[in-house]
C-alpha angles and dihedrals in degrees: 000000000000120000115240134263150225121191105221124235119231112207090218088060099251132138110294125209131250108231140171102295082213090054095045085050099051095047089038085059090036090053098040096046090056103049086054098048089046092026087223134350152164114304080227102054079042083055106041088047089053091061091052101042101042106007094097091043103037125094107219125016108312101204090056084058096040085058084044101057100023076066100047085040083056100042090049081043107231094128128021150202113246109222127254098013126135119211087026124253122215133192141153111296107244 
């Protein structure tokens, strides 16, 4: 049996990915549990904590699917970019 998918949104409007639905749904809750721990935070510190916390236990590259999600996450807007940060600063969308 195939595993299920979700076709990612892209907040620029471009093509998304379809991806494991098992996989979205384990970066989404890894995100979203850690925004709200930090309250925001660098997309580098989220992705170096992503490595740490799910590398030794993920199937596929973990960082390709972090940037995937953390998009889809923007475009639905349950997180957000903050402007003019660099690097960019991310936090729950209020």
């Amino acid at each position: 049996m195939k595993p299920e998918k979700i076709l990612t949104l892209h907040p620029q409007g471009k093509n998304g990915v379809n991806i494991d639905l098992g996989k979205y749904n384990r970066l989404k809750d890894f995100i979203l549990d850690t925004l709200r721990r930090e309250g925001e935070m660098t997309f580098t510190e989220l992705f170096d904590q992503s490595k740490e916390v799910l590398q030794a236990t993920f199937k596929g590259k973990v960082g390709w699917y972090l940037v995937s999600v953390k998009l889809d996450l923007e475009a639905r807007g349950i997180i957000e970019r903050m402007p003019k940060t660099r690097p960019h600063v991310i936090h729950i969308k209020k």
